[in-house]
C-alpha positions in Angstrom: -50.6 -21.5 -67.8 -48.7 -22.1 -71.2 -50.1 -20.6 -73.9 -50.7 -24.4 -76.3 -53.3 -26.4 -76.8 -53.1 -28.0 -73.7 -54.3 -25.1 -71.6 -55.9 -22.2 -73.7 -55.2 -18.6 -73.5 -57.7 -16.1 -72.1 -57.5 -14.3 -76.0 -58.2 -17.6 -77.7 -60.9 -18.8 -75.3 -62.7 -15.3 -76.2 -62.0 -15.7 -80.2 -63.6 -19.0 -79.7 -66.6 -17.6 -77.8 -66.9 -15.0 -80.5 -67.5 -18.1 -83.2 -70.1 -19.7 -83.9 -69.6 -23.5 -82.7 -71.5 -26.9 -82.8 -72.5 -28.8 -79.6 -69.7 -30.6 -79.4 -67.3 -27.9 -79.5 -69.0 -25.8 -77.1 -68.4 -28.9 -75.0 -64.8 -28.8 -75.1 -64.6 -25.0 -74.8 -66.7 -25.1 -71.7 -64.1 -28.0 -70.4 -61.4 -25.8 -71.2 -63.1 -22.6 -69.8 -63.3 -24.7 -66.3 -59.5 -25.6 -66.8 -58.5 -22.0 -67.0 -60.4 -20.9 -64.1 -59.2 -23.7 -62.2 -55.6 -23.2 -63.1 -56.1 -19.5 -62.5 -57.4 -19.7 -58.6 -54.5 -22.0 -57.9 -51.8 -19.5 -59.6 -50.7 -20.4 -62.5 -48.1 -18.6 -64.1 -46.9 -17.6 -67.4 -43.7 -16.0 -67.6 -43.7 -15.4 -63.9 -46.6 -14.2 -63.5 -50.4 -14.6 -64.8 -51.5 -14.1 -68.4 -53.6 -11.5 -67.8 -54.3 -9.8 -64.4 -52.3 -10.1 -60.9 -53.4 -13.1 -58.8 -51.7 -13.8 -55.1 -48.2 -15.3 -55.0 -48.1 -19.5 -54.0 -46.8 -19.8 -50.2 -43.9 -21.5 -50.2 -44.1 -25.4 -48.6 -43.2 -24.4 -45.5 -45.3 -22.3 -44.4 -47.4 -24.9 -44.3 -46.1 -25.8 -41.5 -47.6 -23.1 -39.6 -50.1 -24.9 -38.2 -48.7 -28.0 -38.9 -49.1 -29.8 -34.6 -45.9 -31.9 -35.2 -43.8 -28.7 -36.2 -45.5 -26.5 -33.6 -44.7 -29.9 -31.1 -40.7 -30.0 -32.5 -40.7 -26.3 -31.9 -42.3 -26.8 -28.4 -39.6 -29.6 -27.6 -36.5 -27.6 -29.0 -37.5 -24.7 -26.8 -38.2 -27.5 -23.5 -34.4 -28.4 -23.5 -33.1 -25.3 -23.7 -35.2 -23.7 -21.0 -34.6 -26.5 -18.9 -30.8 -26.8 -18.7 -31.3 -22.6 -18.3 -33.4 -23.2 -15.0 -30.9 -26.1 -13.7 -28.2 -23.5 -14.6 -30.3 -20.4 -12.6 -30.9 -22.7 -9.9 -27.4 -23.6 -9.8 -26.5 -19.9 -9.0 -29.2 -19.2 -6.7 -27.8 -22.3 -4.3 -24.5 -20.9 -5.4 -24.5 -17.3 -3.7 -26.6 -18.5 -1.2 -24.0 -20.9 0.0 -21.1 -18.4 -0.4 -23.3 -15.4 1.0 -23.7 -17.9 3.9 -20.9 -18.8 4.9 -19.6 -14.9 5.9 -19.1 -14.7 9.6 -19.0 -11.7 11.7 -15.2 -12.5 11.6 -14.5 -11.9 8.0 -16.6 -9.0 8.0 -14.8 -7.3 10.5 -11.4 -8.4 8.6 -12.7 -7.8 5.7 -11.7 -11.4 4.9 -12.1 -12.2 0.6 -15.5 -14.4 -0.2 -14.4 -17.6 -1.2 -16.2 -18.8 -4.1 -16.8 -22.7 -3.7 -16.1 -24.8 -6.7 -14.0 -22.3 -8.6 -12.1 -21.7 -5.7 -11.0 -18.1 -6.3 -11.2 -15.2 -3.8 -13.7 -11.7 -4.2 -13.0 -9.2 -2.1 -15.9 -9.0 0.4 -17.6 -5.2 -1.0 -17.0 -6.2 -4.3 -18.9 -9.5 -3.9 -21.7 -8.4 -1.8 -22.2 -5.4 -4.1 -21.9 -7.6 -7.3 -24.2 -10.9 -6.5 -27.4 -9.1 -6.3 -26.6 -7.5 -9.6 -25.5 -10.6 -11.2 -28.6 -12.8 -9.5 -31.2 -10.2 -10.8 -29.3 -10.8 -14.9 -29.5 -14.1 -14.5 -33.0 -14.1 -13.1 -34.2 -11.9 -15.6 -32.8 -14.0 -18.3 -34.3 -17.2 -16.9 -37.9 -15.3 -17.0 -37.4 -14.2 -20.5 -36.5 -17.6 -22.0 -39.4 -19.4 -20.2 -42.1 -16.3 -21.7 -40.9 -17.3 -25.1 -41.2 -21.5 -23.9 -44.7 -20.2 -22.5 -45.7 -18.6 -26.0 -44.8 -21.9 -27.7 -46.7 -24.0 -25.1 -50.0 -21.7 -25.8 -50.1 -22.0 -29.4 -49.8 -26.1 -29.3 -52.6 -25.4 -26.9 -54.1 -23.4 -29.4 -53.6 -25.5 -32.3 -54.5 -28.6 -30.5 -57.6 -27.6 -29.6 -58.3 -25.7 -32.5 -57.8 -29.3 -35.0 -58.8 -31.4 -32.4 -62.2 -29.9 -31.6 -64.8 -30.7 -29.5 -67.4 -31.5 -32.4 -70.7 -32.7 -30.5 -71.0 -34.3 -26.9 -70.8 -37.5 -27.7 -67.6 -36.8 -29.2 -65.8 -34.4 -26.6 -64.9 -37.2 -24.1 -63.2 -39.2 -27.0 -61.4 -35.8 -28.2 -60.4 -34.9 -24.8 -58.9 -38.1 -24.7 -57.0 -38.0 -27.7 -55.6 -34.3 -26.7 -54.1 -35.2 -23.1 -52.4 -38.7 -25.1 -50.7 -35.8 -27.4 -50.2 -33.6 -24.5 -48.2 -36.8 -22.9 -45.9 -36.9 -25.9 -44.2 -33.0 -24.3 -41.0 -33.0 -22.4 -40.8 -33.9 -19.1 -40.5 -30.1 -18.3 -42.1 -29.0 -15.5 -42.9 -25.7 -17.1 -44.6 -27.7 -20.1 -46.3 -29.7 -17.9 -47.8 -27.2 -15.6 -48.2 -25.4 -18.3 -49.6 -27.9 -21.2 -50.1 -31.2 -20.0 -52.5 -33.5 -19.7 -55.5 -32.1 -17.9 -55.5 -34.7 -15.1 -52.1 -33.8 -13.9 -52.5 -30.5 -14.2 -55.5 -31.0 -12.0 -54.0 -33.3 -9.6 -51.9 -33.0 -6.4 -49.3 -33.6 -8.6 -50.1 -30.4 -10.9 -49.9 -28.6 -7.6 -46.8 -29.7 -6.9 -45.2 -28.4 -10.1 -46.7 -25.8 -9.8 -45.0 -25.0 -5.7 -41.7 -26.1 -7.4 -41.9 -23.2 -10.0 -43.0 -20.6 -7.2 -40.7 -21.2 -4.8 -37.7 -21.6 -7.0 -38.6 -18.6 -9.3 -40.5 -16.1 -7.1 -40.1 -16.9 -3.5 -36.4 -18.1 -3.6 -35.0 -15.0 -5.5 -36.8 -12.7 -3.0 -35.1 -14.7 0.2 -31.8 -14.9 -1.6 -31.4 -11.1 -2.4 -33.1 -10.8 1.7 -30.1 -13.0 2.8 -27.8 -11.2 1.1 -28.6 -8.3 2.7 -29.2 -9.8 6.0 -25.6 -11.2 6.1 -23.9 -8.2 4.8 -26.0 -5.8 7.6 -23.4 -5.4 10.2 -20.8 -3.9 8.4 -22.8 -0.9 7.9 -22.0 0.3 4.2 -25.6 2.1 3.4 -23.6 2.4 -0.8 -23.7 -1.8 -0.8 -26.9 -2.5 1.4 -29.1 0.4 -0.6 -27.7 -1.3 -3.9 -28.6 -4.5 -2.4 -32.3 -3.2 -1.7 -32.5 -1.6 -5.7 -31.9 -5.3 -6.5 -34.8 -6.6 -4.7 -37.5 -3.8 -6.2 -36.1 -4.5 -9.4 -36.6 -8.1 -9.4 -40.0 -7.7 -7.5 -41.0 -5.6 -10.5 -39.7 -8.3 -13.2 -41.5 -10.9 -11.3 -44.7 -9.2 -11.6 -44.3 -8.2 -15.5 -42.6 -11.8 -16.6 -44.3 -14.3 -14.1 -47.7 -13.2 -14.6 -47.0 -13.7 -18.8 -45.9 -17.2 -17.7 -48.8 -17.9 -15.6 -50.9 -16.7 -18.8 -49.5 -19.7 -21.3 -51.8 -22.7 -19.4 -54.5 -21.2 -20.8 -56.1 -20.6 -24.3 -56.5 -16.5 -25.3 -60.4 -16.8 -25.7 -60.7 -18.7 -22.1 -57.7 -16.9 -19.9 -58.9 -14.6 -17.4 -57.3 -12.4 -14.9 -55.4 -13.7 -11.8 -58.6 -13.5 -9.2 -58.4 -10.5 -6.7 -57.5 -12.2 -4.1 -53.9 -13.3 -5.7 -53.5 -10.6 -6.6 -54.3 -8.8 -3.3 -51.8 -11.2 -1.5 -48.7 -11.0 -4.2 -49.3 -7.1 -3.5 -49.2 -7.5 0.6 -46.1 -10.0 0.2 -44.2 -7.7 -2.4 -44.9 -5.0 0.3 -43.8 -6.9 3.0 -40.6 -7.7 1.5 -39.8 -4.2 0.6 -40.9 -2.7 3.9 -38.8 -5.8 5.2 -35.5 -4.4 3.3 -36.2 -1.1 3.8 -37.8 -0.2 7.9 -36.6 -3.4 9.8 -33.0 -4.6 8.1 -31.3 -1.3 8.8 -28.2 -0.7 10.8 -27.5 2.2 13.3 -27.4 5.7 11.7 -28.8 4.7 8.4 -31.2 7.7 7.6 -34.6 5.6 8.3 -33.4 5.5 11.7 -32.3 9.0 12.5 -35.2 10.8 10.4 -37.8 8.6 10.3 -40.8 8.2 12.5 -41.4 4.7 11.9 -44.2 2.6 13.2 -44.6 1.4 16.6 -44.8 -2.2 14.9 -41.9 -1.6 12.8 -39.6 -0.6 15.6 -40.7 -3.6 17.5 -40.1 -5.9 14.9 -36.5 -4.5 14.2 -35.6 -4.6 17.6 -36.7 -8.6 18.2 -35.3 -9.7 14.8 -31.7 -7.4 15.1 -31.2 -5.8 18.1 -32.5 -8.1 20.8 -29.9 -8.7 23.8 -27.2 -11.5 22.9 -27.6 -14.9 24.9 -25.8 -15.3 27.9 -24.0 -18.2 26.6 -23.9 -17.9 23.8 -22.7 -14.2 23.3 -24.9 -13.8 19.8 -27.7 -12.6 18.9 -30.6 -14.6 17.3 -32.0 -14.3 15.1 -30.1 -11.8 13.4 -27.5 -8.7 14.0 -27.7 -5.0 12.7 -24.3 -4.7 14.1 -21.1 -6.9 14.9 -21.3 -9.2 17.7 -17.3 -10.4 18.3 -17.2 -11.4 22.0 -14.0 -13.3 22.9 -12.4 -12.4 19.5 -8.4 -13.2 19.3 -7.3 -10.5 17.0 -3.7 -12.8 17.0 -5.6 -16.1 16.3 -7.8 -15.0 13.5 -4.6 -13.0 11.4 -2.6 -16.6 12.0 0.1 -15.1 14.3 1.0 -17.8 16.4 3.4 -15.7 18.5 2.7 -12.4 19.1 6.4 -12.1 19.7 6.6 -12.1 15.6 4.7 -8.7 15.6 6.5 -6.3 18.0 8.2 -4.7 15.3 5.1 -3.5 14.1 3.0 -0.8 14.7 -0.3 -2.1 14.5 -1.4 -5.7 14.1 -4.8 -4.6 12.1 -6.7 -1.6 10.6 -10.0 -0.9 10.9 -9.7 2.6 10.9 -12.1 4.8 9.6 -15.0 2.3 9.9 -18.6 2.4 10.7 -18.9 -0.4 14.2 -21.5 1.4 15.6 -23.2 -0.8 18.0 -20.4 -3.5 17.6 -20.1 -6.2 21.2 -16.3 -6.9 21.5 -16.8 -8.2 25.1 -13.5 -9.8 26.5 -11.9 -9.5 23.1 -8.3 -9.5 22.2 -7.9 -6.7 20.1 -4.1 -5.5 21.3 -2.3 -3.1 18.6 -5.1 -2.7 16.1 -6.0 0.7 15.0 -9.3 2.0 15.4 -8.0 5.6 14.5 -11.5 7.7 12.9 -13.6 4.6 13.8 -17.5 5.1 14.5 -17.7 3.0 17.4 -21.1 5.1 19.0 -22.5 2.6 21.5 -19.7 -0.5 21.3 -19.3 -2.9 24.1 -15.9 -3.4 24.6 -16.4 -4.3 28.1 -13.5 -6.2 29.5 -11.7 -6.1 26.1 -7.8 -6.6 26.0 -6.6 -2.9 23.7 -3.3 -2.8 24.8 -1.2 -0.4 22.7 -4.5 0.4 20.5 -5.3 3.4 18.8 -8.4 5.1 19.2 -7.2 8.6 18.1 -10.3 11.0 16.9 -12.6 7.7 17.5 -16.4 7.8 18.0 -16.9 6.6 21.2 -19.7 8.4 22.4 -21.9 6.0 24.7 -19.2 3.1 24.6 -18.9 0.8 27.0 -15.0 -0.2 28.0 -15.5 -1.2 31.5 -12.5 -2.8 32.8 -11.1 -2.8 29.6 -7.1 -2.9 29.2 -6.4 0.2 27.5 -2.4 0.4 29.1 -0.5 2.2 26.5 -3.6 3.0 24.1 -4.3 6.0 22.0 -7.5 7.8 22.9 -6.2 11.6 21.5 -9.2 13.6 20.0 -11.7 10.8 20.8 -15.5 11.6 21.2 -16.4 9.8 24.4 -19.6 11.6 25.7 -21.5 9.4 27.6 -18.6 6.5 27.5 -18.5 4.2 30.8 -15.0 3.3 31.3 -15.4 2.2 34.8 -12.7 0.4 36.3 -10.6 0.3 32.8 -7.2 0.3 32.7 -5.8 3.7 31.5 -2.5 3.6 32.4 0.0 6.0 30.2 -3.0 6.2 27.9 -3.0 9.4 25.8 -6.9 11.0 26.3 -5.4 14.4 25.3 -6.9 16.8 23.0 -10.0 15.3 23.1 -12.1 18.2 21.9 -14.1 18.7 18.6 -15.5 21.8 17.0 -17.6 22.3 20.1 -15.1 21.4 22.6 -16.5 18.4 24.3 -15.1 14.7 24.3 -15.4 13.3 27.6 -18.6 15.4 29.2 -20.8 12.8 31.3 -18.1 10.3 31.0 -17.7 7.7 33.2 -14.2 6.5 34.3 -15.2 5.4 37.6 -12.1 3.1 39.2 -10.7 4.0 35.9 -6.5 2.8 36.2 -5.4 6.1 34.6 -1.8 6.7 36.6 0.5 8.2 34.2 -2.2 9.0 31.3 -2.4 12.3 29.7 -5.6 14.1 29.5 -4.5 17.3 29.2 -7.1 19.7 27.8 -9.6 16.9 28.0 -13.1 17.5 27.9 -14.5 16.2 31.5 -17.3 18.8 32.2 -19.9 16.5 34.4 -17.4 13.2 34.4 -17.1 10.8 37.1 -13.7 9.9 38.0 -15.2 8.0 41.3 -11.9 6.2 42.6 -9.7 6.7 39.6 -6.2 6.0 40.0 -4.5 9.1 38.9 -1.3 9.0 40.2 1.1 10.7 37.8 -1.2 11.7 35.4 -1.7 14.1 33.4 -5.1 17.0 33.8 -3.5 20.0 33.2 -5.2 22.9 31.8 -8.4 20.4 31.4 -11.8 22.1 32.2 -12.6 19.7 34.9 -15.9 21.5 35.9 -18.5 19.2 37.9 -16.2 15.8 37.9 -16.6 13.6 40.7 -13.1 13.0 42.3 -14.9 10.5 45.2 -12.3 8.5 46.5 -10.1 9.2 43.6 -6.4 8.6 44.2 -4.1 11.7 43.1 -0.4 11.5 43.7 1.8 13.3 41.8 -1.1 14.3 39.6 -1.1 17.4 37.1 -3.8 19.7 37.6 -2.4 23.0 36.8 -4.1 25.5 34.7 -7.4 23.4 35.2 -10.6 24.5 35.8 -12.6 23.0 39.3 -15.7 24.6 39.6 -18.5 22.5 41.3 -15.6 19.6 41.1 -16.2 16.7 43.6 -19.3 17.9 44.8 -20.0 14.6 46.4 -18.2 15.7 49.2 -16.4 12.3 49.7 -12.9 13.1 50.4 -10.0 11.8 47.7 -7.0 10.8 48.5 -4.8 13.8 47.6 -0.8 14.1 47.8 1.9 15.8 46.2 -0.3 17.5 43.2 0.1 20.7 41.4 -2.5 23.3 40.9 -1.3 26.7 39.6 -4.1 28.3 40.8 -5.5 31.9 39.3 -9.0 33.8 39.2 -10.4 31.4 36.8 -9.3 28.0 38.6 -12.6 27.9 41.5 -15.0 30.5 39.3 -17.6 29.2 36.2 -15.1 29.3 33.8 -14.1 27.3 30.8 -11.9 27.6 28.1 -13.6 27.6 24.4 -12.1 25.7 21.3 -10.6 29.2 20.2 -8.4 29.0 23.7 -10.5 32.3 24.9 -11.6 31.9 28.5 -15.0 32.8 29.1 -18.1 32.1 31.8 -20.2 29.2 32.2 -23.9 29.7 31.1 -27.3 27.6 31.3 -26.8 28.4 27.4 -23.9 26.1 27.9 -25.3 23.1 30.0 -28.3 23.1 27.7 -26.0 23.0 24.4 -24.0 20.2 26.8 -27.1 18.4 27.7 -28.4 18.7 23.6 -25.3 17.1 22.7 -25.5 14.0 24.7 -29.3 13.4 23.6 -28.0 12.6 20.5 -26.4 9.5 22.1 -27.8 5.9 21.4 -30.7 5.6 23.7 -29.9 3.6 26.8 -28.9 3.3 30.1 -25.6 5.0 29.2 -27.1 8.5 27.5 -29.3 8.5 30.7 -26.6 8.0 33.1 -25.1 10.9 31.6 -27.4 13.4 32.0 -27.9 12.2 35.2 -23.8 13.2 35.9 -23.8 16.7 34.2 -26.7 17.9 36.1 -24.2 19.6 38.5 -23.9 21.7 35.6 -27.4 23.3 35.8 -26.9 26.8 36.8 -31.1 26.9 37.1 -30.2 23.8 39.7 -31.9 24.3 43.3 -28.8 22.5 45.2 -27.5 24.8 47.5 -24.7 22.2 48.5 -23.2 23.7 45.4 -21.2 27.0 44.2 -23.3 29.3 42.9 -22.7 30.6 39.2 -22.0 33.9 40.6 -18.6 34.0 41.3 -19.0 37.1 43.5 -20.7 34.9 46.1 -18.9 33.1 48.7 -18.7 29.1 48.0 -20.8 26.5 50.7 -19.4 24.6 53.3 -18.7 21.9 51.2 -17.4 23.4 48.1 -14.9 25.8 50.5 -13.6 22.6 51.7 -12.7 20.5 48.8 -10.9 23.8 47.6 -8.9 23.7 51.0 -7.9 19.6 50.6 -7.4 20.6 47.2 -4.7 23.4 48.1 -3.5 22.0 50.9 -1.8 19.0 49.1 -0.8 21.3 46.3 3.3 21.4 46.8 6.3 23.0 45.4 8.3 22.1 42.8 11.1 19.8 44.2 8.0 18.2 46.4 6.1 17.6 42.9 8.6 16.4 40.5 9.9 13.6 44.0 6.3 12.2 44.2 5.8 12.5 40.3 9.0 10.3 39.9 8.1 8.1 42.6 4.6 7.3 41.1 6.3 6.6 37.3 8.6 4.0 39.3 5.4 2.2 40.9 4.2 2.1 37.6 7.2 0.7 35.5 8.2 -1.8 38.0 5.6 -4.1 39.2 6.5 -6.7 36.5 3.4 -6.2 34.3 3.1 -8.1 30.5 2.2 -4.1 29.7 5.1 -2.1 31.2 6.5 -1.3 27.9 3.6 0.0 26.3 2.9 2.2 29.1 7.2 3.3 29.4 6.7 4.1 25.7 3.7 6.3 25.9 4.5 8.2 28.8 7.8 9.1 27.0 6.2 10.5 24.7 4.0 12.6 27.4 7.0 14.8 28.9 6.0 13.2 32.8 9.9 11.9 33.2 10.8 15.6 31.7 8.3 17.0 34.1 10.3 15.3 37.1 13.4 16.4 36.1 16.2 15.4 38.3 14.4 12.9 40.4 14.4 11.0 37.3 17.1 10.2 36.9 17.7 7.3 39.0 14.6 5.5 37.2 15.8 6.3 33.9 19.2 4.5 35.2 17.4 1.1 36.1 15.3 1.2 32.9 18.3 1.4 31.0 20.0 -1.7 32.8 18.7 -5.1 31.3 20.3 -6.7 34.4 18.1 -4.9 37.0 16.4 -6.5 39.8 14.2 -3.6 41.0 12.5 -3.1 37.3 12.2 -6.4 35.4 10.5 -4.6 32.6 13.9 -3.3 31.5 14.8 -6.1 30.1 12.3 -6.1 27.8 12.8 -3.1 26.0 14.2 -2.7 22.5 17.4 -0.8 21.7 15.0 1.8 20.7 13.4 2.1 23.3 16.6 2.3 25.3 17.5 5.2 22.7 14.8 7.4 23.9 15.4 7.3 27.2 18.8 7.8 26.8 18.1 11.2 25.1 15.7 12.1 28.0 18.1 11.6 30.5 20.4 13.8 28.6 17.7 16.4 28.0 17.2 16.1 31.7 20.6 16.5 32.5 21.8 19.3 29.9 18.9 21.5 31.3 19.9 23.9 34.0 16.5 24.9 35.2 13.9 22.5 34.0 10.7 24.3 33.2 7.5 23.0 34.8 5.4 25.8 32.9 6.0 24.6 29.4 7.5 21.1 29.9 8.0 19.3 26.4 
């Protein structure tokens, strides 16, 4: 207040006081007195601040406006557009990886084909975009949630504030009130948040209430939890535990925002004085659904080898329920699975079709149409694929079906194939070196000039309780192979390859052996089925060690054979996928048991004398075993039945075996083959007119190899 006569200072009000006045004076100095005290409550100023003491500072004119209902309604509105273009734009993203997560095939994970994003049309290479859309989905969910807290804090204070200067003042009053409150409640957005939230109370209330309020459940707590389960779902069978565990973070961590954000969302219909707690029941269920879900990603959607499988003793339930939903048997028509796959089902794939070769012709000149080595395709059903020239080199393929599959100058070097099923599958000209195939059924497959040798690991064993029954194997090479307890039940083995292999306990029943390798192998309690083989023209170099328990460790030392080693045999093929197969094998490598109570079979104690049956396999055995000239004549004889037929595979299997040193190991009775091979022209060998020049190159310089040696060594051919 100014200091005139208009508004009187505090010092001359008390100067005036201190006077003596008349009745009409004290009247004005008592209207005046007033006027400063009034002028003083409402903060009046003299110089920037009062005359005398401190008083509170005026509010500024907008904060008036704090509980102004039309601002707190403009705020309300503001915040309604914004969060609902943000929840067209989150559901936009959510129908957006569903549909690109979706549309991956078993195909394109086995390719590894790039996801192709629709609408932008760009490609993400397949790890990178299953890894990266759970990470993005839970940012973008998380960022929807936040916004519509904030909407949710502006919806509750216009509840607040509406009820708070609308009041219910007496009964007869409320009705009208109510009334008036649900026409302002009207005047919100068309939001469904704001309206499940805020609106009037007979919507709220109303079937239609309820189904705003299913629209924001499903799209913002049920939908995220099926998207991030689908994404993992799809992305299951190509068994990357780094992607599927990152994909199984995602879901806890949006499980846990849901619970902190949605339940401060569900919070805003309600004023703070009246809210109560979500009833025990609710809460109850969200915790049995969240738990659900998580026991969902982590105990039933796992893939074979993933640690819950291997250490875990889940329950009984749990096993059953991942075995109906992923592992149940495919449909006989169908060839898939249903509902879902752990693994990849691929019958009848064309590896030529799906890479877009239109003539395989194009791809001679290469190596290897494909490479998938080094994979995990555990468990993976190729039945009656095409899968000619692909590498598989280091793949795990424990407990594959490739029955009847077409492989065809594949490699399968140092591949997992314990408990694989390849049953008349065409393996002509394929690559099987250092591959584990304990337990594998290859019955009836088609071997020839395949290359089984080496197959050992750190505990020697590749092909123990193997089954190759009818297995086509003329002309392969398994020398040093594993075979301890192996069925070769009428294998063709005609030119092929066993030398120095540990052949203890294989079944040779009915096998056919012509011109067959067995030197330096071991044939203790071999063909103890006693059904003769068809033996001619094969050579055993035999020694001390070839009829006794021996065996030859991975350290080359020779040694006997133990129960210590049948049960660290029989240990190892446990381990298998449990099935038909792993018992099948045990079954086979029982001739192994030294404890055994067979007396059909040689004892473990080479100083006793063999039984009838084992003395006379030994005699077939070493009856047919010739000479030199006899060997290398039959060898060359049996290469010639199987170049010459006019088989599509010829060439792969002329390639490979001239690589194994057979046509070096007949010598001079080669020679004539080599001759015809060489002529594109000839009559009696078709398949030489399809060879390359450099194919013709290497015979060339085996035939001169052959011819330039004078004595051609059979004990350390190349």
């Amino acid at each position: 207040m100014r200091g005139d006569g208009a508004n009187p200072t505090a010092g001359q009000l008390g100067r005036a006081l201190r006077e003596p006045v008349s009745s009409c004076r004290s009247n004005i100095l008592f209207s005046n007195l007033v006027k400063w005290l009034s002028h003083r409550q409402e903060g009046e100023v003299v110089g920037g601040e009062h005359s005398d003491d401190k008083g509170t500072p005026e509010l500024p004119d907008f904060a008036k406006k704090a509980d102004d209902l039309e601002a707190i309604k403009k705020a309300v509105d503001d915040a309604s557009s914004v969060g609902g273009g943000l929840w067209l734009s989150y559901l936009f993203v959510l129908f957006y990886l569903a549909v690109a997560a979706g549309a991956v095939t078993h195909k394109d994970l086995f390719f590894e084909k790039a996801v192709k994003l629709p609408f932008l049309g760009i490609e993400l290479p397949l790890l990178a975009f299953f890894f990266l859309a759970p990470i993005l989905f839970v940012i973008v969910h998380t960022y929807t949630l936040v916004h519509l807290v904030m909407l949710t804090d502006k919806a509750k204070r216009y509840h607040q504030a509406l009820y708070a200067q609308i009041e219910d003042a007496n009964e007869s009053e409320s009705e009208r009130r109510t009334a008036t409150r649900d026409k302002l409640r009207r005047q919100l957005p068309s939001n469904i948040f704001i309206q499940f939230l805020a609106g009037p109370s007979d919507l709220r209330e109303s079937a239609f209430g309820s189904l705003l309020r299913v629209i924001a459940w499903i799209t913002l707590v049920v939908a995220p939890v099926l998207l991030l389960l689908t994404i993992q779902i799809q992305f299951l069978p190509y068994h990357s535990s780094g992607v599927v565990w990152t994909q199984r973070i995602a879901l806890l961590l949006d499980l846990a925002l849901v619970w902190w954000l949605w339940r401060k969302i569900l919070s805003g219909g309600e004023n703070d004085a009246t809210a109560t707690r979500a009833s025990s029941i609710a809460v109850g269920l969200g915790l049995l659904t969240s738990s659900l879900a998580i026991a969902f990603s982590c105990a039933i959607a796992t893939f074979p080898g993933e640690w819950q499988e291997e250490t875990w003793t889940r329950p009984t339930w749990a096993v059953a329920v991942h075995d109906a939903l992923f592992s149940a048997e495919p449909n006989l028509v169908t060839h898939r699975r249903f509902p879902f796959s752990n693994t990849l089902v691929l019958p009848s794939l064309n590896v030529y079709e799906d890479l877009g070769i239109d003539d395989p012709g194009k791809a001679k000149w290469r190596d290897f149409v494909f490479r998938s080595g080094e994979r995990d395709l555990r468990g993976a059903i190729f039945t009656f694929a095409s899968l000619p020239k692909v590498d598989f080199t280091g793949a795990d393929l424990r407990g594959a079906r490739l029955l009847y599959a077409q492989l065809q100058g594949a490699s399968l070097q140092r591949a997992n194939l314990q408990g694989a099923s390849l049953d008349l599958a065409q393996l002509q000209g394929g690559n099987l070196s250092g591959a584990q195939l304990q337990g594998a059924s290859l019955d009836g497959a088609y071997l020839q000039g395949a290359d089984l040798s080496a197959a050992a690991n750190l505990s020697g064993a590749q092909l123990q309780g193997a089954s190759l029954k009818g297995a086509h194997l003329q002309g392969a090479k398994l020398s040093g192979a594993q075979l301890q307890g192996a069925s070769l039940d009428g294998a063709s083995l005609q030119a092929a390859l066993l030398d120095s292999a540990p052949l203890l306990g294989v079944s040779f029943s009915s096998a056919t052996l012509r011109g067959t390798d067995l030197g330096g192998s071991y044939l203790w309690r071999s063909n103890q089925a006693g059904i003769p083989a068809v033996l001619s023209a094969i050579r055993v170099v035999e020694d001390g060690n070839t009829w006794s328990p021996r065996q030859r460790d991975p350290m080359g030392q020779v040694r006997a054979w133990d129960d210590k080693d049948y049960q660290k045999l029989r240990s190892s093929l446990q381990l298998l996928l449990s099935g038909p197969s792993r018992e099948a094998a045990l079954k086979r490598i029982e001739v192994l048991n030294c404890s055994g109570s067979d007396k059909r079979l040689q004892s473990c104690d080479p100083s006793l004398a063999p039984p009838v049956e084992a003395a006379e396999w030994k005699n077939a055995v070493m009856k047919n075993s010739v000479g030199v000239q006899a060997y290398r004549a039959a060898l060359a004889e049996s290469l010639r039945a199987l170049f010459c037929p006019g088989d599509e595979n010829e060439v792969l299997v002329i390639r490979a075996i001239a690589k194994f040193g057979q046509l070096q190991r007949a010598g001079p009775a080669a020679r004539a083959l080599i001759a015809e091979l060489l002529n594109k022209n000839s009559a009696d060998c078709p398949v030489a007119a399809s060879l390359t020049d450099a194919d013709r190159s290497t015979l060339l310089s085996i035939k001169q190899e052959i011819e330039s040696a004078e004595v051609p060594s059979l004990a350390n051919p190349r």
